[in-house]
C-alpha positions in Angstrom: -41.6 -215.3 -166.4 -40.3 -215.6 -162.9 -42.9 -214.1 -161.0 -46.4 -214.5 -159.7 -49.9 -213.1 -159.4 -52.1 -213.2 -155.9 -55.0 -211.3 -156.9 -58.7 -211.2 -156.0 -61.5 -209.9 -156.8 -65.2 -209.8 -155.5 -68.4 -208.6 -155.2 -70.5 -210.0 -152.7 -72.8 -208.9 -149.4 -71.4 -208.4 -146.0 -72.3 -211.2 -143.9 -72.0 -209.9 -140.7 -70.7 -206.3 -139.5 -67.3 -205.4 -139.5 -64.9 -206.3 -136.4 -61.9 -204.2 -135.8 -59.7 -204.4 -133.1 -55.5 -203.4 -132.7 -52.6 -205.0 -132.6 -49.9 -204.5 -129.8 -48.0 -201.9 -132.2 -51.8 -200.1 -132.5 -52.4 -201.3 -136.0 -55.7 -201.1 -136.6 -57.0 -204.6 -138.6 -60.6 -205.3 -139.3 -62.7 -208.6 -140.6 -65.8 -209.4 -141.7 -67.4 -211.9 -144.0 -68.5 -211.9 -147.4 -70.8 -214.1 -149.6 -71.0 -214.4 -153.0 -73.3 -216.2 -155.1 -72.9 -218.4 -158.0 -75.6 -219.8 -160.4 -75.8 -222.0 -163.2 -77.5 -224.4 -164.8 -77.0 -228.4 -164.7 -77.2 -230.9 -167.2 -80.8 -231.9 -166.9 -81.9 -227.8 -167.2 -82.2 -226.9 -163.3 -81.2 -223.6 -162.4 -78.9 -224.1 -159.5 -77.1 -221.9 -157.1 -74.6 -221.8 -154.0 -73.4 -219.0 -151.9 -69.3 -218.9 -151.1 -68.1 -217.0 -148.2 -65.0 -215.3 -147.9 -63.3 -214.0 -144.6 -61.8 -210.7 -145.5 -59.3 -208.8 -143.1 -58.2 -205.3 -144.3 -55.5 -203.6 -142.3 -54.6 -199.3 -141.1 -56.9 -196.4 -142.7 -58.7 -199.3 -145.1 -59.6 -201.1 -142.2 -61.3 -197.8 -140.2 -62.9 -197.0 -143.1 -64.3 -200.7 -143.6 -65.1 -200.4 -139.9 -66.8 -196.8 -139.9 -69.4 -197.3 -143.6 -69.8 -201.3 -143.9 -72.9 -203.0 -142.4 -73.9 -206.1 -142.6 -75.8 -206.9 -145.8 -74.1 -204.3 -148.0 -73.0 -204.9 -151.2 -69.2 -204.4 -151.7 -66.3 -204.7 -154.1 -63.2 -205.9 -152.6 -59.9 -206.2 -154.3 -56.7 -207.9 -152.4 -54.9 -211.0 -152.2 -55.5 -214.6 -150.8 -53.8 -215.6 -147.6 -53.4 -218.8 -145.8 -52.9 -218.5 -142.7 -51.3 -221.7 -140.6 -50.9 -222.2 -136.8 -50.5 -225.3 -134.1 -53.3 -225.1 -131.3 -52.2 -226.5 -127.7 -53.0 -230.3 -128.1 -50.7 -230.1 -131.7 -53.6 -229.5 -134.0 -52.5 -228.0 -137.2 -54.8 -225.3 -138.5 -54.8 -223.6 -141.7 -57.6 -220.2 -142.5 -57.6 -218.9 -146.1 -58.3 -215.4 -146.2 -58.7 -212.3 -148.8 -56.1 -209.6 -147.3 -58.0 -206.1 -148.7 -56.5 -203.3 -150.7 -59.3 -201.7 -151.8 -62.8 -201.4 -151.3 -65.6 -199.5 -153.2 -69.7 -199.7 -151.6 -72.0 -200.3 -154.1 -76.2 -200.6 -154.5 -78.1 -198.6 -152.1 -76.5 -196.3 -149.8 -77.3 -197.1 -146.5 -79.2 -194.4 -144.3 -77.2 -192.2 -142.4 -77.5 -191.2 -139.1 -79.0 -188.0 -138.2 -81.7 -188.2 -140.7 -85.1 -188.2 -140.4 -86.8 -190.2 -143.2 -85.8 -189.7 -146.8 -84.8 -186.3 -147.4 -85.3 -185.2 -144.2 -83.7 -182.9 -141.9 -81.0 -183.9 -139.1 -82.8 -184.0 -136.2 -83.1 -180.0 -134.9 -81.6 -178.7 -138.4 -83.0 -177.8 -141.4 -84.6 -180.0 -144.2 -82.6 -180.8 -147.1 -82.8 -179.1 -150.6 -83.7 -181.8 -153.5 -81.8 -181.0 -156.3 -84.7 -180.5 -158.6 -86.1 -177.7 -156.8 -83.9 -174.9 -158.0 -84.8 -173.2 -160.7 -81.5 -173.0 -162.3 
């Protein structure tokens, strides 16, 4: 087989809130950090566990909806590639950032509140109050 597979896959908490920005061409690109944690047990029976962080980037409509519904501290399933980015600072410094590059994204636990909304299953502020589904009789 001659080719190759690049593919991630995580679940893991935001660890900050999403940054977007532009690029010259008006690209939209947006990055945030996610942490995942691992657990397991060592030899002598002690539950152990360590947090990995990830810098994700996820570029055009992805990224502005990354941007627009991810807060920090949300759970989230990411899907892309790894990256490794490499670049030479001013004094000759070589720098290297490994990166996930997004392709798809799916929220998950809790949604988070929107705004508008007063309280749990209240009413946009001025509007009505919201139906619960279990209050029709049908």
């Amino acid at each position: 087989m001659s080719r190759g597979l690049n593919k991630v896959m995580i679940i893991g908490r935001l660890g900050r809130d999403p940054e977007m920005r532009y690029t010259p061409s008006g690209r939209p690109v947006t990055s945030f950090s996610v942490a995942t944690l691992r657990a397991w047990n060592s030899p002598d029976g002690e539950r152990r566990e360590e947090t990995d962080w990830f810098n994700v980037v996820a570029w055009g409509s992805l990224a502005e909806i990354c941007k627009q519904y991810l807060t920090k501290g949300q759970q989230v399933y990411l899907e892309g590639r790894l990256q490794t980015r490499r670049w030479e600072d001013q004094e000759g410094r070589k720098h290297y950032a490994t990166e996930v590059v997004a392709n798809e994204m799916i929220m998950l636990g809790e949604r988070p509140a929107r705004p508008g909304l007063a309280g749990e299953g209240g009413a946009p502020e001025g509007g009505e109050p919201s139906i619960e589904e279990d209050e029709f009789p049908f």
